[in-house]
DSSP file (Angstrom, degrees, kcal/mol; ACC not computed):
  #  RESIDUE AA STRUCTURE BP1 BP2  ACC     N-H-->O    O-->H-N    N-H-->O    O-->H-N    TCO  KAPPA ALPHA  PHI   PSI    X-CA   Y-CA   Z-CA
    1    1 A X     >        0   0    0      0, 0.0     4,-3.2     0, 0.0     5,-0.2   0.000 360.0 360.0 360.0 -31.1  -13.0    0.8  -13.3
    2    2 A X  H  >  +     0   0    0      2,-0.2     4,-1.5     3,-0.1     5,-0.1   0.949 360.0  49.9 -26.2 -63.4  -16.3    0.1  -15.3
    3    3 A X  H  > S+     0   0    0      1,-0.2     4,-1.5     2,-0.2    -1,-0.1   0.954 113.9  46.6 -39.8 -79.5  -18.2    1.6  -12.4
    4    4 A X  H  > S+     0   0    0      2,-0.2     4,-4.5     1,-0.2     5,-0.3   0.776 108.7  51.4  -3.9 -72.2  -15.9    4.8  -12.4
    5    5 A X  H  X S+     0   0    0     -4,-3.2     4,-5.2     1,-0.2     5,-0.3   0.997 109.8  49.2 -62.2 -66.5  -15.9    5.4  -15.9
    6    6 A X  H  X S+     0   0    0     -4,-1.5     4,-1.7     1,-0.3    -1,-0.2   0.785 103.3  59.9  -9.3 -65.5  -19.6    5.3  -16.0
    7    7 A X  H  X S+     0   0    0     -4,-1.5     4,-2.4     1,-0.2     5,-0.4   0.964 114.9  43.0 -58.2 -36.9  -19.8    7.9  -12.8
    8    8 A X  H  X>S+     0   0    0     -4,-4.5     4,-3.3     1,-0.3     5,-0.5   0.901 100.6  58.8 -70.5 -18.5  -17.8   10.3  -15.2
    9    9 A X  H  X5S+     0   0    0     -4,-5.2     4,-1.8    -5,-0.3    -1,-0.3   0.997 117.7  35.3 -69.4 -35.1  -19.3    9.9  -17.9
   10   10 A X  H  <5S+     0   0    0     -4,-1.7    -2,-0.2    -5,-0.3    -1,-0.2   0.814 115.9  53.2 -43.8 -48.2  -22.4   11.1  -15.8
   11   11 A X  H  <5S+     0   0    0     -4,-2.4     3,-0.3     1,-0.2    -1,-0.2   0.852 123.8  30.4 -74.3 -37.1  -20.6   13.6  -13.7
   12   12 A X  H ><5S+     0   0    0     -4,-3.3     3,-2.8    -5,-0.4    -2,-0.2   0.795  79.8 124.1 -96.7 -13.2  -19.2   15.2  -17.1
   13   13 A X  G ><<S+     0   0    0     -4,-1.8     3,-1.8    -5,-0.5    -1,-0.2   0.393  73.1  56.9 -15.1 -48.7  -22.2   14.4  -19.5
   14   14 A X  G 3  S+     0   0    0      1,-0.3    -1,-0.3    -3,-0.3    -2,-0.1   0.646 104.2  60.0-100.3 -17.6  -22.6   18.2  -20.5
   15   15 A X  G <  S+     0   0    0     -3,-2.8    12,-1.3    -6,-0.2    11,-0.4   0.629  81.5 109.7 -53.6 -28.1  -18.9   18.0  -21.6
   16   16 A X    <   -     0   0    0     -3,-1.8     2,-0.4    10,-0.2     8,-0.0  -0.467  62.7-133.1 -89.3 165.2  -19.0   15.3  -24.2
   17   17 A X        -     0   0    0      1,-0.0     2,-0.7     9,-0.0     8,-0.4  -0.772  15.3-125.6-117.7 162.9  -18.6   15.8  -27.2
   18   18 A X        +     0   0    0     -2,-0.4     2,-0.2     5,-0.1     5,-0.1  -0.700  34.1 175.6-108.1 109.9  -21.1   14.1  -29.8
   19   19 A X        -     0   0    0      3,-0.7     0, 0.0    -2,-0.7     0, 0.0  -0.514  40.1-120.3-122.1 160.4  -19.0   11.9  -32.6
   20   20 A X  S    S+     0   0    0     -2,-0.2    -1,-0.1     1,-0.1     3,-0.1   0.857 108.5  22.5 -65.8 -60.6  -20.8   10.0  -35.2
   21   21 A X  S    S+     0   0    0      1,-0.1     2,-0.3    -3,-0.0    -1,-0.1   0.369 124.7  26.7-109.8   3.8  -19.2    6.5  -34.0
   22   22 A X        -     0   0    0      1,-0.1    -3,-0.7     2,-0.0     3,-0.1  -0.971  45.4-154.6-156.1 160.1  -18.0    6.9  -29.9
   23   23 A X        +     0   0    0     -2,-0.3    -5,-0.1    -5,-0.1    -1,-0.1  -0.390  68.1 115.9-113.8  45.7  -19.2    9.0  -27.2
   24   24 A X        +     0   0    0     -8,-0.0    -1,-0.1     2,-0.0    -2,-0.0   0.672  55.2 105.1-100.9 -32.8  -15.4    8.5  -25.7
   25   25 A X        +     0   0    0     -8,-0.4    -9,-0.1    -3,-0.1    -2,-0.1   0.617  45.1 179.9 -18.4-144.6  -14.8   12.7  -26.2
   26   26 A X        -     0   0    0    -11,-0.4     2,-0.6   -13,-0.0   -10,-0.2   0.287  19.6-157.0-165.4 139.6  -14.8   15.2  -23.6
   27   27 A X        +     0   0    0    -12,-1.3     2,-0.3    -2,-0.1    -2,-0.0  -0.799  33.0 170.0-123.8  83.3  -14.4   18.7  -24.2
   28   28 A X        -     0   0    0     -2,-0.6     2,-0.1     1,-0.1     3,-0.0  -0.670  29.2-127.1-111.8 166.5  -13.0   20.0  -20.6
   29   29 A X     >  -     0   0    0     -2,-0.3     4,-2.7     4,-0.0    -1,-0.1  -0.122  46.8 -88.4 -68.5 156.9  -11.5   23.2  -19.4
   30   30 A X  H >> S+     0   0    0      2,-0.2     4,-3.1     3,-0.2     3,-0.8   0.990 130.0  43.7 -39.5 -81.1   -8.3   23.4  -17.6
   31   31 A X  H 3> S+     0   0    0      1,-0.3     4,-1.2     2,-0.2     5,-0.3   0.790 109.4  57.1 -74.4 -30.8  -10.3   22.8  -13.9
   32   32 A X  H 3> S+     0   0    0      2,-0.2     4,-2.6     3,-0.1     3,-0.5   0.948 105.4  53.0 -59.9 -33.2  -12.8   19.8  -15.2
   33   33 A X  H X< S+     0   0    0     -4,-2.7     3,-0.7    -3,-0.8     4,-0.5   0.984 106.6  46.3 -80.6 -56.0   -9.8   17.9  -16.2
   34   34 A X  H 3X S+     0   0    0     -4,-3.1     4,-2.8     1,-0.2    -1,-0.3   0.872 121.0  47.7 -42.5 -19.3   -7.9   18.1  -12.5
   35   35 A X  H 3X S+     0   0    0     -4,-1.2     4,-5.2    -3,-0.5     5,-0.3   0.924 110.0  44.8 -59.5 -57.9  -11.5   17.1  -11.5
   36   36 A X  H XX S+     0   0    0     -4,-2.6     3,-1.2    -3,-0.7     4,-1.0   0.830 123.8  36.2 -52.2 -88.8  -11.7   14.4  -14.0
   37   37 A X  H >> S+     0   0    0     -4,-0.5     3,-1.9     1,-0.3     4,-1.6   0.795 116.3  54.9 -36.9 -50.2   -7.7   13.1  -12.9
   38   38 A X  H 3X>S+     0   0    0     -4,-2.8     4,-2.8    -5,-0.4     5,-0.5   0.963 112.1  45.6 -53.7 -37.4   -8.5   14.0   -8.8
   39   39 A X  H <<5S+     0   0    0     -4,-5.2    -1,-0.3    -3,-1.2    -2,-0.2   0.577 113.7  48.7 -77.7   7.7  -11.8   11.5   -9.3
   40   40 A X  H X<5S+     0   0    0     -3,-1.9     3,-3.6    -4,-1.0     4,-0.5   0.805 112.6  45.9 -88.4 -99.6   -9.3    9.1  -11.1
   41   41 A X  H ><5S+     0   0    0     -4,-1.6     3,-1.8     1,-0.3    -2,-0.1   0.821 111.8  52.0 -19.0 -62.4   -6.4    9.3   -8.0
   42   42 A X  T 3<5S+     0   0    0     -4,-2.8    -1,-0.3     1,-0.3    -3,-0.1   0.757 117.9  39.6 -72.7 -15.5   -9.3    8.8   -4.8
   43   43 A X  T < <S+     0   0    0     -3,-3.6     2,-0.4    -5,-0.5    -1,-0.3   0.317  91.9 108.2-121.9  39.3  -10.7    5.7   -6.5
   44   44 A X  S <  S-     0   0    0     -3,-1.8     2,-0.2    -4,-0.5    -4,-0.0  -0.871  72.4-109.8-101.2 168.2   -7.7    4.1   -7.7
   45   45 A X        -     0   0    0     -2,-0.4     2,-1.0     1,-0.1    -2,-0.1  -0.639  32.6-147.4 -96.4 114.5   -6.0    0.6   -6.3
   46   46 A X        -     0   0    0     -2,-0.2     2,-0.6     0, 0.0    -1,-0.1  -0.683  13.2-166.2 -85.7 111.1   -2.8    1.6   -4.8
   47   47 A X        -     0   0    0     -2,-1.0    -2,-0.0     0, 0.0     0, 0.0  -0.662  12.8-136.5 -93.0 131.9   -0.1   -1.1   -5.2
   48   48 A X        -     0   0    0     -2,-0.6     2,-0.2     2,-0.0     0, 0.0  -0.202  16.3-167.2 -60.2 163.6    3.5   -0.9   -2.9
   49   49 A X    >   -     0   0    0      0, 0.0     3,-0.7     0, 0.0     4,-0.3  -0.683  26.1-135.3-140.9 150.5    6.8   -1.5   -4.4
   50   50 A X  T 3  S+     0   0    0     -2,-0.2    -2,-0.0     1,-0.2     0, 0.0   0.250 105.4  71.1 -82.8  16.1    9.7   -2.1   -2.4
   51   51 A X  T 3  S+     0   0    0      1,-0.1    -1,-0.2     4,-0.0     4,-0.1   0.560  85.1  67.6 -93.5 -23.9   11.5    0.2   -4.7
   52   52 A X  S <  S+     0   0    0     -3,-0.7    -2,-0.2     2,-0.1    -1,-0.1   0.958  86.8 103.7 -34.6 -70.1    9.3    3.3   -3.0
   53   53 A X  S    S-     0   0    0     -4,-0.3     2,-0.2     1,-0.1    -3,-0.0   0.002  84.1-119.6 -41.5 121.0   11.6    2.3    0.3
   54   54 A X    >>  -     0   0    0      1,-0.2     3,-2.3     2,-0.1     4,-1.5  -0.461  31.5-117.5 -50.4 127.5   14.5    4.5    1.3
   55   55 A X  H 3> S+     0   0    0      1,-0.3     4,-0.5     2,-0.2    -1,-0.2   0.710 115.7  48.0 -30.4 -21.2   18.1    2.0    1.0
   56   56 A X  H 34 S+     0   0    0      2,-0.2     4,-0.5     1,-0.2    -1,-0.3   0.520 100.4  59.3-132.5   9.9   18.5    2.5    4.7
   57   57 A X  H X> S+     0   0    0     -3,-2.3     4,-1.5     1,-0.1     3,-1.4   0.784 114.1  45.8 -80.8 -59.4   14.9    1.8    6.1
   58   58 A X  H 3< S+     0   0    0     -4,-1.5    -2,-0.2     1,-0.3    -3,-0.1   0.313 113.7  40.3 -94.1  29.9   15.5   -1.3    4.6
   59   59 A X  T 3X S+     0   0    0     -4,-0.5     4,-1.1    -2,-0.3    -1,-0.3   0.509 118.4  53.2-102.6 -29.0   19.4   -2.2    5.8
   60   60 A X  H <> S+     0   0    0     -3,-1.4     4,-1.3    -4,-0.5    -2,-0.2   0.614 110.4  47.1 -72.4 -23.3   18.3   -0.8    9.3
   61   61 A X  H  X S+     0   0    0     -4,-1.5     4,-2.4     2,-0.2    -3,-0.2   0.907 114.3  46.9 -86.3 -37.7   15.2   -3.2    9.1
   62   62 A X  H  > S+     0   0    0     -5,-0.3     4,-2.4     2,-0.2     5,-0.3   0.921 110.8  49.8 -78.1 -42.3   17.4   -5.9    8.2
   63   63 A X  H  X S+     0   0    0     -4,-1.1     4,-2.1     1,-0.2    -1,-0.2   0.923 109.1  51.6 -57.9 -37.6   20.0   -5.3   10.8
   64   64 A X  H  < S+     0   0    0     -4,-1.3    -1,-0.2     1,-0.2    -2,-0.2   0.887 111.8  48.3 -86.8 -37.5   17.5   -5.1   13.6
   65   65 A X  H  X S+     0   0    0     -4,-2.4     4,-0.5     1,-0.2     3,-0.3   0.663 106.5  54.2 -82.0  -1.5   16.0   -8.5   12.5
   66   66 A X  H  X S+     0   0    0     -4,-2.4     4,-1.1     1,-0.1    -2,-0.2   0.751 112.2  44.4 -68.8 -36.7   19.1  -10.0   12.3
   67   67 A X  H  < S+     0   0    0     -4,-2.1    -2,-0.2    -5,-0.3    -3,-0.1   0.321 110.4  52.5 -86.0   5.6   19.7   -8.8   16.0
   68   68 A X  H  > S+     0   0    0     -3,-0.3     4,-3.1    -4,-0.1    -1,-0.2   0.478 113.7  50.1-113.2 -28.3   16.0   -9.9   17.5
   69   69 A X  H  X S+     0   0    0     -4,-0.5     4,-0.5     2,-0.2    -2,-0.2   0.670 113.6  40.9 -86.1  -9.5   16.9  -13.4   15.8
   70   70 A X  H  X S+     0   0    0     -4,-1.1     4,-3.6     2,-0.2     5,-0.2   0.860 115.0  50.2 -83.5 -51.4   20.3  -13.7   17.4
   71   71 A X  H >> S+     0   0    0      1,-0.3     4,-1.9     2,-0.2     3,-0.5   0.949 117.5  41.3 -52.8 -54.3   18.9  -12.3   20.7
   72   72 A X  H 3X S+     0   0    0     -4,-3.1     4,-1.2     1,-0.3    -1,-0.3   0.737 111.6  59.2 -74.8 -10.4   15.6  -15.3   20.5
   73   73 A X  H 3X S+     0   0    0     -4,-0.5     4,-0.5     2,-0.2    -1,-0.3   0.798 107.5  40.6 -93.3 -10.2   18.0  -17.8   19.4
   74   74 A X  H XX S+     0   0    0     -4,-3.6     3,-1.8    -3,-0.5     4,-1.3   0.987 110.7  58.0 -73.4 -43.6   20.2  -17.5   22.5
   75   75 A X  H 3< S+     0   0    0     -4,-1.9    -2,-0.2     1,-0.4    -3,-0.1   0.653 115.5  33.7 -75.5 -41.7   17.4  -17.2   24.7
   76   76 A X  H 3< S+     0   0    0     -4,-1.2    -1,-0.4     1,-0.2    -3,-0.1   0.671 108.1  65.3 -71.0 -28.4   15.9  -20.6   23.6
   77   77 A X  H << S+     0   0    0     -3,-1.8     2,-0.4    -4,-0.5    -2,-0.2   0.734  86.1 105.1 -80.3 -13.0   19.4  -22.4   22.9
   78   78 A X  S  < S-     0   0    0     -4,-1.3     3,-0.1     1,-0.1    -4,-0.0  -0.464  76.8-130.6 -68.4 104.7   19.7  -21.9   27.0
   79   79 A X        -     0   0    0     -2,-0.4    -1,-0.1     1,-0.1    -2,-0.1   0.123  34.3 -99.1 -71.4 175.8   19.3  -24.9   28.7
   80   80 A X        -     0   0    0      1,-0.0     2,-0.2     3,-0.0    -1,-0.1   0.077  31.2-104.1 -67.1-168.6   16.5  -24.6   31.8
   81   81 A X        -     0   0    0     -3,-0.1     2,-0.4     3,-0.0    -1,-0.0  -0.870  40.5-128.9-108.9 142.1   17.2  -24.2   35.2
   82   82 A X        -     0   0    0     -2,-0.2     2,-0.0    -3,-0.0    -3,-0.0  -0.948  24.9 -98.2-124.0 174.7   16.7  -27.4   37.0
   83   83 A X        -     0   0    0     -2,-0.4     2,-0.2     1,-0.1    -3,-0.0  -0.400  41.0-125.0 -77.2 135.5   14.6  -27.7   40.0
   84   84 A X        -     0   0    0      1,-0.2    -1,-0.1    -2,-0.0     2,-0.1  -0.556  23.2-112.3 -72.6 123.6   16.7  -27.7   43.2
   85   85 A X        -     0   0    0     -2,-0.2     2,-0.8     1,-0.1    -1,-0.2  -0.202  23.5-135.2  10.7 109.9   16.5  -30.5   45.8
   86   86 A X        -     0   0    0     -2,-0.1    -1,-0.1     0, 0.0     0, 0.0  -0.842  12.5-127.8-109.8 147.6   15.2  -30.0   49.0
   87   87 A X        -     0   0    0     -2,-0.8     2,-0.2     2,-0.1     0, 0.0  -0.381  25.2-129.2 -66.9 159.4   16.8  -31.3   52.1
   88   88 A X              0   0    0      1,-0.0    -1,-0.0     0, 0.0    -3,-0.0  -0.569 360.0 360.0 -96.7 151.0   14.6  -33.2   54.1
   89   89 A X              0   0    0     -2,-0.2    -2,-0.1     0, 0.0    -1,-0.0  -0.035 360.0 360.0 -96.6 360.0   14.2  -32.3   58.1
């Protein structure tokens, strides 16, 4: 976020506003600040939560991997076919 801050303070430079003790100020219009917040949004870290997730993606997700583990655990619990004899001539 160093980096960031840094590009704005550049991008906005002719905005700040000149304080005794910080140069932290900005004096923006309406459209520099949605600038300021859009260049905020496109570089920030977006982190999931499973609390984003509709209730019934994730009871349909659950159901269906309950029903792919049933399905591979017969398919392995099956013993093998065994190899058939052949009569001799």
């Amino acid at each position: 976020m160093a980096d960031v801050e840094g590009e704005l303070h550049q991008q906005f430079s002719r905005c700040n506003v000149e304080l005794i003790k910080s140069q932290e100020w900005f004096d923006f219009n309406p459209v520099q600040f949605m600038m300021v917040n859009w260049e905020f949004q496109k570089r920030s870290l977006y982190v999931f939560s499973l609390s984003e997730l509709p209730i019934k993606l994730i009871i349909f997700s659950m159901i269906g991997l309950v029903g792919v583990g049933t399905v591979a655990g017969r398919l392995t619990s099956q013993s093998p076919m065994q190899p058939q004899k052949q009569l001799a001539k």
